[in-house]
PDB file of N, CA, C and O in Angstrom:
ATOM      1  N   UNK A   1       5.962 -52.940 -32.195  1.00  0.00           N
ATOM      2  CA  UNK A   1       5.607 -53.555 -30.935  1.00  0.00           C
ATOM      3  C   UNK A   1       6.310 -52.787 -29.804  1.00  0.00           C
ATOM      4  O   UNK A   1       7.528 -52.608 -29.796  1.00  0.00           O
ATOM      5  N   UNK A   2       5.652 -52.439 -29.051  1.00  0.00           N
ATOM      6  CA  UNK A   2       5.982 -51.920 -27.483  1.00  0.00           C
ATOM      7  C   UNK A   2       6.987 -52.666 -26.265  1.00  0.00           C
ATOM      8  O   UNK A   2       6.851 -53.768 -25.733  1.00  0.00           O
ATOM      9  N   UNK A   3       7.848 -51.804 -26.092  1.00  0.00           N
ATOM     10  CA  UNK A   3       8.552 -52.561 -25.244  1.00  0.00           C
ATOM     11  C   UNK A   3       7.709 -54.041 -24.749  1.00  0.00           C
ATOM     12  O   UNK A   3       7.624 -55.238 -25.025  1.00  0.00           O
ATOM     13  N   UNK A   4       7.015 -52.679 -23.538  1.00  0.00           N
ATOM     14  CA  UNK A   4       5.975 -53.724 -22.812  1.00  0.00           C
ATOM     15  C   UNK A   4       5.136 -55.041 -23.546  1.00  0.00           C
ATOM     16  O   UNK A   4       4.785 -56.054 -22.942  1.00  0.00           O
ATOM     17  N   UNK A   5       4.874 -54.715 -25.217  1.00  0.00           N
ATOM     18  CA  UNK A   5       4.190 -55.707 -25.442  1.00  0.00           C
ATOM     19  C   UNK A   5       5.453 -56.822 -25.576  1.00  0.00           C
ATOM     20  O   UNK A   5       4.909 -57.912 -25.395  1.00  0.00           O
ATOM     21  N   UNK A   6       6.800 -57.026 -25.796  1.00  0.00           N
ATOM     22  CA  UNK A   6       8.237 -57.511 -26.168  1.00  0.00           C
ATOM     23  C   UNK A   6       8.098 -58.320 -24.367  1.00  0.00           C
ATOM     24  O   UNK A   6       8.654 -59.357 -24.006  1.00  0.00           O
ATOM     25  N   UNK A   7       7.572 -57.804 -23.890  1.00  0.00           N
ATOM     26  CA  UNK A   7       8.356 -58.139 -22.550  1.00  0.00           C
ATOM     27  C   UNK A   7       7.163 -59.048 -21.787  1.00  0.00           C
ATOM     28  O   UNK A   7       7.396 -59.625 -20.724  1.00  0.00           O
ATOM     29  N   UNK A   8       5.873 -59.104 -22.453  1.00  0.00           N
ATOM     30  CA  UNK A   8       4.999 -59.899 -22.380  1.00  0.00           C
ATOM     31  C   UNK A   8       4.732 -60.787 -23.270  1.00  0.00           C
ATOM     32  O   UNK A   8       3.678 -61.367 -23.007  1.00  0.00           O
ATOM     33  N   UNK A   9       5.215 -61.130 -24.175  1.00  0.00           N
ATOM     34  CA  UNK A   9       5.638 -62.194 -25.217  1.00  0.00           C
ATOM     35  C   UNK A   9       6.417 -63.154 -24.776  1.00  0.00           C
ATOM     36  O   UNK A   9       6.232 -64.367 -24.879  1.00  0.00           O
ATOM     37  N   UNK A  10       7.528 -62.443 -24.149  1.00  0.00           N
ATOM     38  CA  UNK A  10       8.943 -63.562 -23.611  1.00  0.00           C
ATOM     39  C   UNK A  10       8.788 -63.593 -22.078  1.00  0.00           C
ATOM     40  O   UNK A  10       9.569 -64.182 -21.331  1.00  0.00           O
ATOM     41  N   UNK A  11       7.502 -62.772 -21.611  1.00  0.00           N
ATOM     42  CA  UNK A  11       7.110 -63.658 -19.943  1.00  0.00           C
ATOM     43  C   UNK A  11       6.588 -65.220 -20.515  1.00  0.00           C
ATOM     44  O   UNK A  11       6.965 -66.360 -20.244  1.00  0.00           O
ATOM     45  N   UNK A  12       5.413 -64.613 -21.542  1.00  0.00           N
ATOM     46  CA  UNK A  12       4.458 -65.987 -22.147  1.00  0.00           C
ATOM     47  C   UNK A  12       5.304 -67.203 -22.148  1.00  0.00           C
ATOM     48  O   UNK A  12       5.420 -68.100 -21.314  1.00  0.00           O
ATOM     49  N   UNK A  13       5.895 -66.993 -23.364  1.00  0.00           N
ATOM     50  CA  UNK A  13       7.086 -68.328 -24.196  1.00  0.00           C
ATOM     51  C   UNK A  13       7.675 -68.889 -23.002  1.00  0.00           C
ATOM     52  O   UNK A  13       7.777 -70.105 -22.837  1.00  0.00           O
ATOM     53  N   UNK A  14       8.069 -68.016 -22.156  1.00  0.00           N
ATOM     54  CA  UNK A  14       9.529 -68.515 -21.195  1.00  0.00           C
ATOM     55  C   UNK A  14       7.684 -69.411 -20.026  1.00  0.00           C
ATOM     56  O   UNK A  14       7.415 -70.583 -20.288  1.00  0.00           O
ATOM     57  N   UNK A  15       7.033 -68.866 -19.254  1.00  0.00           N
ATOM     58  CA  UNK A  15       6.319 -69.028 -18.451  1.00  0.00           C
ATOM     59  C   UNK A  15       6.052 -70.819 -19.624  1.00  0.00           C
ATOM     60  O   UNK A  15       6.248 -71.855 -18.988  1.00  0.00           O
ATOM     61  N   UNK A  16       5.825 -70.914 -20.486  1.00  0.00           N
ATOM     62  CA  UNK A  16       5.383 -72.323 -20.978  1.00  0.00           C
ATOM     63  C   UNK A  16       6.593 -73.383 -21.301  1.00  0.00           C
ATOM     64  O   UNK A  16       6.517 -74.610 -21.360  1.00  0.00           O
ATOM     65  N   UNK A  17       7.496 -72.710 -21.451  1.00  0.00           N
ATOM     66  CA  UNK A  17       8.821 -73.799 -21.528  1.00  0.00           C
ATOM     67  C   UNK A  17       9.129 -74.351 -20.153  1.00  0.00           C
ATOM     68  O   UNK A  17       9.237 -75.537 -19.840  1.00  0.00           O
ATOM     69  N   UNK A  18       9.266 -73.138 -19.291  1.00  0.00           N
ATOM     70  CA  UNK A  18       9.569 -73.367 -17.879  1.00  0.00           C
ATOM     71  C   UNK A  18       8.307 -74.934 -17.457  1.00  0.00           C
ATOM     72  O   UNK A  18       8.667 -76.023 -17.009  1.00  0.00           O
ATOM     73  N   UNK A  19       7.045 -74.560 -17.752  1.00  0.00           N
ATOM     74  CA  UNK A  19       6.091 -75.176 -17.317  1.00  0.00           C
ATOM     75  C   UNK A  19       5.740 -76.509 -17.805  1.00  0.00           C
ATOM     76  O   UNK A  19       4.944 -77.243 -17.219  1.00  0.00           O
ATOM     77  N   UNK A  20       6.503 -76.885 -19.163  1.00  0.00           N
ATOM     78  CA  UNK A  20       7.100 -77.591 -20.356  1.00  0.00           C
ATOM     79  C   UNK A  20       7.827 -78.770 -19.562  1.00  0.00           C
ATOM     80  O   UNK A  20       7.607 -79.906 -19.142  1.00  0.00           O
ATOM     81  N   UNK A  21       8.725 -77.899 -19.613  1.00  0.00           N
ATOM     82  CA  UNK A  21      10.212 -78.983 -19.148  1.00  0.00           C
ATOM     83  C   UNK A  21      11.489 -78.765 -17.968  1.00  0.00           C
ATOM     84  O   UNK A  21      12.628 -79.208 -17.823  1.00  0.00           O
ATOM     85  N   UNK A  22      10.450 -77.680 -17.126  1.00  0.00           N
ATOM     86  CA  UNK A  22      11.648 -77.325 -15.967  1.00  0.00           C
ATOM     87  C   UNK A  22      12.124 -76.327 -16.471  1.00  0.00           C
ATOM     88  O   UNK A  22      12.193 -75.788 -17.576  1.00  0.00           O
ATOM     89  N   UNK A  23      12.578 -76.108 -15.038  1.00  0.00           N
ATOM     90  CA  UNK A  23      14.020 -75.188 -15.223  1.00  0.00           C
ATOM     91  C   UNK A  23      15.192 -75.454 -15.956  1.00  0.00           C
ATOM     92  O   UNK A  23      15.756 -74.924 -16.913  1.00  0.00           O
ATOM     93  N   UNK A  24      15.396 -76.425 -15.233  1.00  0.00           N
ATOM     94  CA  UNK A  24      17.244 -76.739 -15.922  1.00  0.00           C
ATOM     95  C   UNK A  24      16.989 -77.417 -17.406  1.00  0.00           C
ATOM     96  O   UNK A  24      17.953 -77.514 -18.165  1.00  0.00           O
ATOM     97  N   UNK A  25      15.820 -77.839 -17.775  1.00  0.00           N
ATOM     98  CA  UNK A  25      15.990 -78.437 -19.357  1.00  0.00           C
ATOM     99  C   UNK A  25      15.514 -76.959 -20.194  1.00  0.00           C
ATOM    100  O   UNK A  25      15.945 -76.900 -21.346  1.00  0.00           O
ATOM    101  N   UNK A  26      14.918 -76.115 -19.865  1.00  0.00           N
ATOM    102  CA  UNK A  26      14.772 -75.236 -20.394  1.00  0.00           C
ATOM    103  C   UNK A  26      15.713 -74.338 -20.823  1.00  0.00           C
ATOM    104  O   UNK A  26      16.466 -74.097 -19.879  1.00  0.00           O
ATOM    105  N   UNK A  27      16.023 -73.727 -21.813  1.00  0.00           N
ATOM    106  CA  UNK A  27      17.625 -73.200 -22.489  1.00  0.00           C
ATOM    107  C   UNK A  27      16.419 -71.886 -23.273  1.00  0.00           C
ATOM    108  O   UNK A  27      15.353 -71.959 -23.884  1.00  0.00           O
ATOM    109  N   UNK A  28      17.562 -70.483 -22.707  1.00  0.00           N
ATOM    110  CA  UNK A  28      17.191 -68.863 -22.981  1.00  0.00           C
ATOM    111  C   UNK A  28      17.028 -69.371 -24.329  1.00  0.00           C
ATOM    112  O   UNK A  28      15.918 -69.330 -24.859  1.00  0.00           O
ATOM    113  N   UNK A  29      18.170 -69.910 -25.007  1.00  0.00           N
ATOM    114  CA  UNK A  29      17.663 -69.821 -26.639  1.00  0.00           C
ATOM    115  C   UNK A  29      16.692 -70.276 -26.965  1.00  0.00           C
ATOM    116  O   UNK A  29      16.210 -69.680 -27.929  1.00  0.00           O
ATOM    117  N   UNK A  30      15.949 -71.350 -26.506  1.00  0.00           N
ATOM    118  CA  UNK A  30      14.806 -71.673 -26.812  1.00  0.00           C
ATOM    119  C   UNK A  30      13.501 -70.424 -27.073  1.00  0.00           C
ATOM    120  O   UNK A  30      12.944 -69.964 -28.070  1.00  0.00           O
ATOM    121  N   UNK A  31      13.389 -70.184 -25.464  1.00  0.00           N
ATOM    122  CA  UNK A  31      12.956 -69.387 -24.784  1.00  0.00           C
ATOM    123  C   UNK A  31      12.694 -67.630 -25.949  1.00  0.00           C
ATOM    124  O   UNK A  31      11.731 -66.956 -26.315  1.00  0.00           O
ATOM    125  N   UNK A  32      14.271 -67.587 -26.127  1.00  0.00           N
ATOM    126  CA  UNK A  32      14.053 -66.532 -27.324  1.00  0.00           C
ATOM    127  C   UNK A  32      13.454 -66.895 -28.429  1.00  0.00           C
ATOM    128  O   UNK A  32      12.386 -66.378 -28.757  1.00  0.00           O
ATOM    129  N   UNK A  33      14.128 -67.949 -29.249  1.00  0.00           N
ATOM    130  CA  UNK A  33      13.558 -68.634 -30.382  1.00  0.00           C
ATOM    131  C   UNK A  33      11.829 -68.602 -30.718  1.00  0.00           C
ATOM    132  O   UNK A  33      11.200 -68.163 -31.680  1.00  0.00           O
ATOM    133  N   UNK A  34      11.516 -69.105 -29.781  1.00  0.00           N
ATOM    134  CA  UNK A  34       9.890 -69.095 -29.343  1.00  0.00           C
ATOM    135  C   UNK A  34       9.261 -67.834 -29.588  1.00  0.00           C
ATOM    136  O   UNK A  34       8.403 -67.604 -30.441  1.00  0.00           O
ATOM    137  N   UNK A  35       9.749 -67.059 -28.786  1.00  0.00           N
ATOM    138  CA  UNK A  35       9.545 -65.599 -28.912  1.00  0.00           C
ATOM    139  C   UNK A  35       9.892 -64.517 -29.702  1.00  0.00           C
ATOM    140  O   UNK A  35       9.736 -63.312 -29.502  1.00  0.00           O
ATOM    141  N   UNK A  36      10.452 -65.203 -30.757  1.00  0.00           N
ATOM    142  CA  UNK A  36      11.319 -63.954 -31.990  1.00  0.00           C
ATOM    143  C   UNK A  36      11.886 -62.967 -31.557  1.00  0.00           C
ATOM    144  O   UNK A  36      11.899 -61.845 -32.063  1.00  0.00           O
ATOM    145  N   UNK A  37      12.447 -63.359 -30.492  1.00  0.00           N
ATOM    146  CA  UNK A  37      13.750 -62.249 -30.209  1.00  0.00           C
ATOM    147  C   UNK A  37      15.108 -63.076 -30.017  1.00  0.00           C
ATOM    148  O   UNK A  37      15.309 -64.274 -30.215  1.00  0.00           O
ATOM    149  N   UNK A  38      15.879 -62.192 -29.623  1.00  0.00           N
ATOM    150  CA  UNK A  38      17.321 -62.336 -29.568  1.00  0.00           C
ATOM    151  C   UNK A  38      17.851 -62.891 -27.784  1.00  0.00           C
ATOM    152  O   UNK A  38      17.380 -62.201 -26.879  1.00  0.00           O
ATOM    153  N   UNK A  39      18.468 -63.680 -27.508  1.00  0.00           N
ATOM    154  CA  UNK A  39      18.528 -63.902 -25.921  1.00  0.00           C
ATOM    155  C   UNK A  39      19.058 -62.647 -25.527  1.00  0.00           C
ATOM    156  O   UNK A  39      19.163 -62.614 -24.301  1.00  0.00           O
ATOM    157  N   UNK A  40      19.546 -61.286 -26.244  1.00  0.00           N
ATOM    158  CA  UNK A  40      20.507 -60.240 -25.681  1.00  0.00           C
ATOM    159  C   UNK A  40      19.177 -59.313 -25.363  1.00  0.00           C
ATOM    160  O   UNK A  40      19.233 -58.275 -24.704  1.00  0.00           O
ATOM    161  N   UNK A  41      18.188 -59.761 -25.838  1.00  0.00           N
ATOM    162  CA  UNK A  41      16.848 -59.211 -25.774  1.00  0.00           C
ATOM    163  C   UNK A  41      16.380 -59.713 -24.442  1.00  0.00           C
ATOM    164  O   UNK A  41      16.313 -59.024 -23.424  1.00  0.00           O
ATOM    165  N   UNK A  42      16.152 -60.624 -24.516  1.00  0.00           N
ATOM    166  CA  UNK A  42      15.964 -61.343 -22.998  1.00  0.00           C
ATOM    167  C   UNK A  42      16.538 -60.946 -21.753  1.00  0.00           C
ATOM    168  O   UNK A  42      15.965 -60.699 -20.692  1.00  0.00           O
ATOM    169  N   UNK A  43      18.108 -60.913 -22.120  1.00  0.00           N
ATOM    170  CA  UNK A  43      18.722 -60.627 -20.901  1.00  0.00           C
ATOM    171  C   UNK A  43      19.000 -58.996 -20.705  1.00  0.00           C
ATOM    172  O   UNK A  43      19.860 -58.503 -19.976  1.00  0.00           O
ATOM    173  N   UNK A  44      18.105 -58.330 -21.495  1.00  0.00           N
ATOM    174  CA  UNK A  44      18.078 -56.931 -21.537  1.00  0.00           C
ATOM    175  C   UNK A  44      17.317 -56.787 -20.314  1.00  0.00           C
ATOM    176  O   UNK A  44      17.730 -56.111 -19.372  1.00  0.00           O
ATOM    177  N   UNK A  45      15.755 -57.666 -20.303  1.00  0.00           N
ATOM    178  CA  UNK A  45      14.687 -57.176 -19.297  1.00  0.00           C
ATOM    179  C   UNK A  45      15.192 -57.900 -18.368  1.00  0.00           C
ATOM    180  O   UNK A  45      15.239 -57.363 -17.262  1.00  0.00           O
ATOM    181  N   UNK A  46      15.650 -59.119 -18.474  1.00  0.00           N
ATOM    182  CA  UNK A  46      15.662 -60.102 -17.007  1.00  0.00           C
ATOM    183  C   UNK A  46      17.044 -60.574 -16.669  1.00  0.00           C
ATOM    184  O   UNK A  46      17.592 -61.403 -17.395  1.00  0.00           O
ATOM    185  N   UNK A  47      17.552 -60.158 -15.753  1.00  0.00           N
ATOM    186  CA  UNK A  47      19.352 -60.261 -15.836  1.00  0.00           C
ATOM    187  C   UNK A  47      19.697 -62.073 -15.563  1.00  0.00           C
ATOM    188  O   UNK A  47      20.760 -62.684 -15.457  1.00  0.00           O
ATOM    189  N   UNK A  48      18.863 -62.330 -15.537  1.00  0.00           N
ATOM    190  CA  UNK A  48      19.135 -64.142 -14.985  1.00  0.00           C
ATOM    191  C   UNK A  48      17.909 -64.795 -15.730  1.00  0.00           C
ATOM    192  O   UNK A  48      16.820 -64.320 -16.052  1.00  0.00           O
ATOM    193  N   UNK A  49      18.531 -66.206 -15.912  1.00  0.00           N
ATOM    194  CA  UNK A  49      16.948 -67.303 -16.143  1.00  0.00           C
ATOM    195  C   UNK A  49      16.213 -67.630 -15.121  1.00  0.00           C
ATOM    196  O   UNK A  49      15.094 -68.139 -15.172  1.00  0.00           O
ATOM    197  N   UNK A  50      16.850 -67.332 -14.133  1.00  0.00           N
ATOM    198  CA  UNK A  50      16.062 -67.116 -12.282  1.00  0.00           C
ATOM    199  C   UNK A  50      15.083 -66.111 -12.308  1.00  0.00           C
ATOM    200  O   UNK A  50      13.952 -66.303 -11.862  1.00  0.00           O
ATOM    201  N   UNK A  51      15.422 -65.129 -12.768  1.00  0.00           N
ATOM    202  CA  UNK A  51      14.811 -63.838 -12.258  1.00  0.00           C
ATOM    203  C   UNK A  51      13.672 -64.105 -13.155  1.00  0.00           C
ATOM    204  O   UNK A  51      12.513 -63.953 -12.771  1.00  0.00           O
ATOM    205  N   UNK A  52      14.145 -64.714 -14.980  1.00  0.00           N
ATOM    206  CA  UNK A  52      13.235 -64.757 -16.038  1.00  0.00           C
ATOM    207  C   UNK A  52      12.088 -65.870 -15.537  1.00  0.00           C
ATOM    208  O   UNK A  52      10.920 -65.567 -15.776  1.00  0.00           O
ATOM    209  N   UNK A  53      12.316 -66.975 -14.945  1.00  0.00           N
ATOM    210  CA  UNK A  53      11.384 -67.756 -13.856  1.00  0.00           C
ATOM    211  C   UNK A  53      10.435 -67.013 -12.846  1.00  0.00           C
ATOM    212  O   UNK A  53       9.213 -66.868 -12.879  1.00  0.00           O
ATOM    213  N   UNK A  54      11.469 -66.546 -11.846  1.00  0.00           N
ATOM    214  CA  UNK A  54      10.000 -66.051 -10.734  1.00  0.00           C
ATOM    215  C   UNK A  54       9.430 -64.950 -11.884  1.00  0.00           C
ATOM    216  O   UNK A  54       8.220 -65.177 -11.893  1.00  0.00           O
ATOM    217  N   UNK A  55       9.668 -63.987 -12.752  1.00  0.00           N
ATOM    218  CA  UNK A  55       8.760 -62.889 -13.067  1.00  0.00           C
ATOM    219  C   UNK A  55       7.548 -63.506 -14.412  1.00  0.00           C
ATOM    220  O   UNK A  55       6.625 -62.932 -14.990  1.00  0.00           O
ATOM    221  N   UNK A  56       7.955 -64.529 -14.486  1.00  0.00           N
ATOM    222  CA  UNK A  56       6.970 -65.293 -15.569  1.00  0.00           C
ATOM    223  C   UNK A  56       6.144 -65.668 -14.588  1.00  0.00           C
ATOM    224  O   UNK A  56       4.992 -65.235 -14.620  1.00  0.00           O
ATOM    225  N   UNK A  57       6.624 -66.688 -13.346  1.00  0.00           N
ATOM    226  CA  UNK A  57       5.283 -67.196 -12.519  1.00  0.00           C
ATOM    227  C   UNK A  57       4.610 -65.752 -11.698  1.00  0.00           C
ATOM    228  O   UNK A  57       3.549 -66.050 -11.149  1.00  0.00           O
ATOM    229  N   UNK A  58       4.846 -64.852 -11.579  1.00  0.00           N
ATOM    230  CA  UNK A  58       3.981 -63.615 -11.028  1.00  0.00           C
ATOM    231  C   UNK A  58       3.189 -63.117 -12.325  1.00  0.00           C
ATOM    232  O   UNK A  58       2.081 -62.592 -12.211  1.00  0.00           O
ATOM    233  N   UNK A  59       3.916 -63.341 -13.776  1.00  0.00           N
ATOM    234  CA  UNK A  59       2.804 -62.649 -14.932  1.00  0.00           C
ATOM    235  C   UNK A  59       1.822 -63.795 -15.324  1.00  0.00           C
ATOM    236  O   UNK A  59       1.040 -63.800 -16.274  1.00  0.00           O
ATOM    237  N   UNK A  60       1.964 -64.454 -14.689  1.00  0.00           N
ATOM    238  CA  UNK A  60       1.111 -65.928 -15.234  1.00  0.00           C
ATOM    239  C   UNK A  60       0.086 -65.493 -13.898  1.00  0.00           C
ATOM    240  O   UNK A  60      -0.873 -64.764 -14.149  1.00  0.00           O
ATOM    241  N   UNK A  61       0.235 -65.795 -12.976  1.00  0.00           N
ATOM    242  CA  UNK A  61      -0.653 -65.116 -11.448  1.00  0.00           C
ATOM    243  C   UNK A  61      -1.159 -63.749 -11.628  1.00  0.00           C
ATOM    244  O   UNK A  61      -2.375 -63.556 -11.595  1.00  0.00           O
ATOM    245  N   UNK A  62      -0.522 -63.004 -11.773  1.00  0.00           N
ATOM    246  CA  UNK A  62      -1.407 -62.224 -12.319  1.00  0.00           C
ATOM    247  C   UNK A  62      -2.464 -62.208 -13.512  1.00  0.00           C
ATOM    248  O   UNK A  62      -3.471 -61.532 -13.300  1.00  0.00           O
ATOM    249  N   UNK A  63      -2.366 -62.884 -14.777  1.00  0.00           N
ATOM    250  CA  UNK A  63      -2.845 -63.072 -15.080  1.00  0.00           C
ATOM    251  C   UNK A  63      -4.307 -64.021 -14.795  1.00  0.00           C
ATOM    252  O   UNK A  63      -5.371 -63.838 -15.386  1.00  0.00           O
ATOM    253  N   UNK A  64      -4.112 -64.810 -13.995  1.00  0.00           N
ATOM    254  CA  UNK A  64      -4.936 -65.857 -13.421  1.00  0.00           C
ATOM    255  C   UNK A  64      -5.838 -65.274 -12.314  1.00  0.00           C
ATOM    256  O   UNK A  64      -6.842 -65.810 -11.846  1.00  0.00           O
ATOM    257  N   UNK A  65      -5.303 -64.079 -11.975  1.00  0.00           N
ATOM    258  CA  UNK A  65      -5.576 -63.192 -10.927  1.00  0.00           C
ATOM    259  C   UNK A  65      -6.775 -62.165 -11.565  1.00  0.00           C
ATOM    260  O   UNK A  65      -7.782 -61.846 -10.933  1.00  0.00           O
ATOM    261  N   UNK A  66      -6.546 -61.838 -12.563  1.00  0.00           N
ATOM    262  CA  UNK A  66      -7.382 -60.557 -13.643  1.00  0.00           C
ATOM    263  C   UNK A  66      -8.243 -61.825 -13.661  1.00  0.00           C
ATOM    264  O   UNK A  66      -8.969 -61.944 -12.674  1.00  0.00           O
ATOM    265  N   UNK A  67      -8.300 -62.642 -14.434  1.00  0.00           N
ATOM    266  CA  UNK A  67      -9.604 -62.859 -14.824  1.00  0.00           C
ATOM    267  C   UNK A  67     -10.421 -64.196 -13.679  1.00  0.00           C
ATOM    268  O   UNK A  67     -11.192 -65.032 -14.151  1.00  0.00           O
ATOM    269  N   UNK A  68     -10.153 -64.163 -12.571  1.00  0.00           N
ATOM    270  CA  UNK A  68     -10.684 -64.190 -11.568  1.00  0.00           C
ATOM    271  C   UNK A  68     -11.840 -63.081 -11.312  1.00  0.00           C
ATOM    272  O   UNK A  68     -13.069 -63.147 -11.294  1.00  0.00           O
ATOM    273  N   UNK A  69     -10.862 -61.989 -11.115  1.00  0.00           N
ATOM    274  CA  UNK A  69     -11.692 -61.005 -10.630  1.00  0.00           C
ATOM    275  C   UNK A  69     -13.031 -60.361 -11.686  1.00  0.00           C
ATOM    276  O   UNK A  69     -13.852 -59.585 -11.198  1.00  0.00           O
ATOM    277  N   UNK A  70     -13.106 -60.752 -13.021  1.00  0.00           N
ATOM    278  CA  UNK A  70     -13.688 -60.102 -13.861  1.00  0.00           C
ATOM    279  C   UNK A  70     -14.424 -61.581 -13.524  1.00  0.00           C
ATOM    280  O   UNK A  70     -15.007 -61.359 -12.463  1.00  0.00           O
ATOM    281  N   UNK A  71     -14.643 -62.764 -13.845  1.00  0.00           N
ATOM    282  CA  UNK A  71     -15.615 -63.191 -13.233  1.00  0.00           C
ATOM    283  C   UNK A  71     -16.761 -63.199 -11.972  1.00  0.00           C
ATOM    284  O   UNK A  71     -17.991 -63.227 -12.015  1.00  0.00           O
ATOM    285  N   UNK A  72     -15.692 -63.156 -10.697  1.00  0.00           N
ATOM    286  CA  UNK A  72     -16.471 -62.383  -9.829  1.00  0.00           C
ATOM    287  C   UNK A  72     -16.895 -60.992  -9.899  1.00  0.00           C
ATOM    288  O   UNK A  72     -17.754 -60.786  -9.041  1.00  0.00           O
ATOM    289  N   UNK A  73     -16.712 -60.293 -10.366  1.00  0.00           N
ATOM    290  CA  UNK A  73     -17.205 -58.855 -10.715  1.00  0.00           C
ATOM    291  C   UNK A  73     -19.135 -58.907 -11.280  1.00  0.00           C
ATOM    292  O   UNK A  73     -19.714 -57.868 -11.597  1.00  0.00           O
TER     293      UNK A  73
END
């Protein structure tokens, strides 16, 4: 698996826990757990559970964003 695909796995997991149960009930280990990695994995790409928040809600928008546009297309 590809970085990039590693780093779109644990946008996913984290983007549905967050969306789950909040911020503050939400815990990295989970977050990893979910995602079969390690939290040292986690905090490799995203130096905070802040940062791991806003960049999940921009890969989730973006996502929501792509297939917008392929409908209107």
């Amino acid at each position: 698996m590809s970085l990039e695909e590693r780093k779109h796995i644990i946008l996913g997991e984290a983007f549905a826990q967050f969306s789950e149960k909040g911020i503050n009930a939400t815990k990295v280990d989970e977050i990893a757990s979910a995602a079969k990695v390690s939290k040292k994995t986690i905090y490799s790409f995203f130096p905070s559970k802040k940062v791991l928040l806003e960049e999940s809600c921009r890969w989730k928008l973006s996502m929501i964003s792509g297939k917008a546009q392929h409908v209107v297309s």
